[in-house]
C-alpha positions as CSV (number, residue, x, y, z in Angstrom):
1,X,0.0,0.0,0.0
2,X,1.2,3.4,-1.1
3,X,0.5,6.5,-2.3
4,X,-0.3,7.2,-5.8
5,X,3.1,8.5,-6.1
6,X,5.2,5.6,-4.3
7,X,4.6,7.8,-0.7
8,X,4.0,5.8,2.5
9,X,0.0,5.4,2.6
10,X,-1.6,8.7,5.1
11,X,-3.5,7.3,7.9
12,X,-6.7,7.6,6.4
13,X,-5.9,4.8,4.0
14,X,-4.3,2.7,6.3
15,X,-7.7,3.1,8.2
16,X,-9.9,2.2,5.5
17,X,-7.6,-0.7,4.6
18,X,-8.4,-2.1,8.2
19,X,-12.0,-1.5,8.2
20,X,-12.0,-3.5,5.0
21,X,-10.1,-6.2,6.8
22,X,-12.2,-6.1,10.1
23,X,-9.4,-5.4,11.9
24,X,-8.6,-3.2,14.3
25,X,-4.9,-1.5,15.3
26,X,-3.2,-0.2,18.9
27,X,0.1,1.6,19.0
28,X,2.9,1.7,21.5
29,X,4.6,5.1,20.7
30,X,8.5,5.8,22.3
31,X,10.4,8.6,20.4
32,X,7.1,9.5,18.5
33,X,5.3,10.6,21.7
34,X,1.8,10.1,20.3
35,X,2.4,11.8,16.9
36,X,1.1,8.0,15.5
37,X,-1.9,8.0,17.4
38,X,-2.4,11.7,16.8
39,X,-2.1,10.7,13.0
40,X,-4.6,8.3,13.2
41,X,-7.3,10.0,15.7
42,X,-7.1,13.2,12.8
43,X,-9.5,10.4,10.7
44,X,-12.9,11.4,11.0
45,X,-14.2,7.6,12.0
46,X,-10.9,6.5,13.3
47,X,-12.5,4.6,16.3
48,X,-13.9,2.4,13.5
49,X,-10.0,0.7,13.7
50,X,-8.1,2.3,16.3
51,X,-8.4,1.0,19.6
52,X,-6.1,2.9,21.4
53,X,-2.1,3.8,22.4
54,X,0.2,3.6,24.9
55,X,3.3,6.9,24.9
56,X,5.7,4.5,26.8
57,X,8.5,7.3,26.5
58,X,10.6,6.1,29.6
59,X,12.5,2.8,29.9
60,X,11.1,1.0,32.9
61,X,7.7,1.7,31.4
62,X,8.2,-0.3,28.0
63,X,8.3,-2.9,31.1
64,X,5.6,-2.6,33.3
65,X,3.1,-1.7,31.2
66,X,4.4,-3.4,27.7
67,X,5.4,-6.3,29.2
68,X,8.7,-5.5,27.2
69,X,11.1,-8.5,28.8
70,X,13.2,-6.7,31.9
71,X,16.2,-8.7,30.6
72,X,16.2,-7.4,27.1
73,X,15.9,-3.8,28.3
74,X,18.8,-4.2,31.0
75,X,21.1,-5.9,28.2
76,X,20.5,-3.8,25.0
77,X,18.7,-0.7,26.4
78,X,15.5,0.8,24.7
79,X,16.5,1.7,21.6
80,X,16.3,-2.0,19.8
81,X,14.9,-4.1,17.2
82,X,13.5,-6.6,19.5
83,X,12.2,-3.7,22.2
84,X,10.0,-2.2,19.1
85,X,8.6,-6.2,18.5
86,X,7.5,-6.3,22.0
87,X,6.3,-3.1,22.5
88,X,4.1,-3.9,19.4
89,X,3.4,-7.1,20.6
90,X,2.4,-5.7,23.9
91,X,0.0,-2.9,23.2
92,X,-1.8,-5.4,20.6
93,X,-2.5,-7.7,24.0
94,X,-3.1,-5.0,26.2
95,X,-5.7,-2.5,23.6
96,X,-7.1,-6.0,22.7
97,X,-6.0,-5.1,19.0
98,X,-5.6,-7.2,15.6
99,X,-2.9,-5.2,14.9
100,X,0.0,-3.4,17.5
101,X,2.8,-1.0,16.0
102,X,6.0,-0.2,17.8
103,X,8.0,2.2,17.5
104,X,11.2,3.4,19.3
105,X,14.7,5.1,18.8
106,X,16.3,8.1,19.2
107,X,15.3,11.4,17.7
108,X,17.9,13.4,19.9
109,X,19.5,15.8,20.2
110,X,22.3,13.3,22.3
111,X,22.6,9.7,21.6
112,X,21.1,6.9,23.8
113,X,21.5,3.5,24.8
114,X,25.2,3.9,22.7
115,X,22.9,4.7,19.9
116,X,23.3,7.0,17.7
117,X,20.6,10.4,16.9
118,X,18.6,8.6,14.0
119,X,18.4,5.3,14.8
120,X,15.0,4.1,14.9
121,X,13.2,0.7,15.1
122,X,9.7,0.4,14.0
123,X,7.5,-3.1,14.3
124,X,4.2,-4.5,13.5
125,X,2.2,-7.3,15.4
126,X,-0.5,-9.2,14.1
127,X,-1.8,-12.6,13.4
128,X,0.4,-13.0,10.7
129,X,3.7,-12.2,13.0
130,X,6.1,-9.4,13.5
131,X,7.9,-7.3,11.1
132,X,9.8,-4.7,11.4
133,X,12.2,-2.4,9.9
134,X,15.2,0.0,10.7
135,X,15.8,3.2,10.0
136,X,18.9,5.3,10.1
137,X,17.2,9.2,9.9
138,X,19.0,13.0,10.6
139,X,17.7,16.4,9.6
140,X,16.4,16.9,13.1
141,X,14.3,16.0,15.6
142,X,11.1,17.2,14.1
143,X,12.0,15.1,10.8
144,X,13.2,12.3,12.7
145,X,9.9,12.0,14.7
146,X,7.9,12.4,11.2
147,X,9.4,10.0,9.2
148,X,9.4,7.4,12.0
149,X,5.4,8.0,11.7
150,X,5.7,7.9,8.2
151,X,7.6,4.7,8.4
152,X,5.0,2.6,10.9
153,X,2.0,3.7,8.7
154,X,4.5,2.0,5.5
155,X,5.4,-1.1,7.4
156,X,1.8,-1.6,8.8
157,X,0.2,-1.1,4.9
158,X,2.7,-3.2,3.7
159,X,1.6,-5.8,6.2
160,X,-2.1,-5.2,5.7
161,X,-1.6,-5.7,1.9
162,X,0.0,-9.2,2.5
163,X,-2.0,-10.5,4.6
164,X,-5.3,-9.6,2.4
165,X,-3.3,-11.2,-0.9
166,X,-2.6,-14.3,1.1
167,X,-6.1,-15.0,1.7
168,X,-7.2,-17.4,4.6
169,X,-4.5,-20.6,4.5
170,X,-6.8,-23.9,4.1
């Protein structure tokens, strides 16, 4: 799924893509701080898919409310591949979701967890499994922060659209 001129799909087709599905969608927001849920609750009709979010912007709370494993956030700190699949995996449990997005990184303006400003780790959860991607942004904060959004509403179409090609296995 994409825009008509190869963009990352908005929010509003990503939306209608899951109401199509019967599916519904959570997110688990880090260095985003909400700007994902904020893209999706600017849908007129979004509660049609979106269940809800989670702005899980400090460590121990990735944890404790994620259920992100203790272990993995002690070994490899926040910013990580595997911290984004749980976070995603998480927030799909807790919201009760089809679908869970993850996102996490560091938009800076210092590094964090000995990564550098720009990394970024974005995952999708759903019955299909996890994927996720990387991301190695700069131009800023600001930019960082947008094109991580941009980024979960590509993975998550991208997702959507295999799973609706595969059809039901039998």
């Amino acid at each position: 799924m994409s825009g008509p001129d190869g963009t990352p799909p908005g929010a509003g087709e990503v939306l209608d893509a899951l109401v199509r599905a019967g599916a519904t969608v959570a997110v688990a927001e880090s260095l985003t701080g909400g700007l994902l849920a904020a893209e999706f609750v600017a849908v007129p009709g979004a509660s049609r898919a979106f269940r809800g979010s989670v702005t899980a912007y400090a460590t121990e709370l990735k944890g404790t409310v994620l259920g992100v494993d203790a272990a993995l956030l002690a070994a490899k700190g926040a910013v990580d591949p595997q911290v984004a699949a749980e976070m995603a995996e998480g927030v799909r449990r807790l919201m009760g979701a089809d679908y869970g997005v993850g996102t996490t990184g560091v938009a800076g303006p210092d590094p964090q967890d000995g990564q550098p400003v720009g990394t970024v780790y974005v995952a999708v959860a759903g019955p299909e499994g996890v994927f996720g991607t990387s991301l190695r942004l700069s131009q800023g904060r600001a930019t960082i922060r947008r094109r991580t959004v941009e980024a979960a509403l590509g993975l998550l179409g991208e997702v959507l659209d295999s799973s609706r090609t595969q059809g039901p296995e039998g």
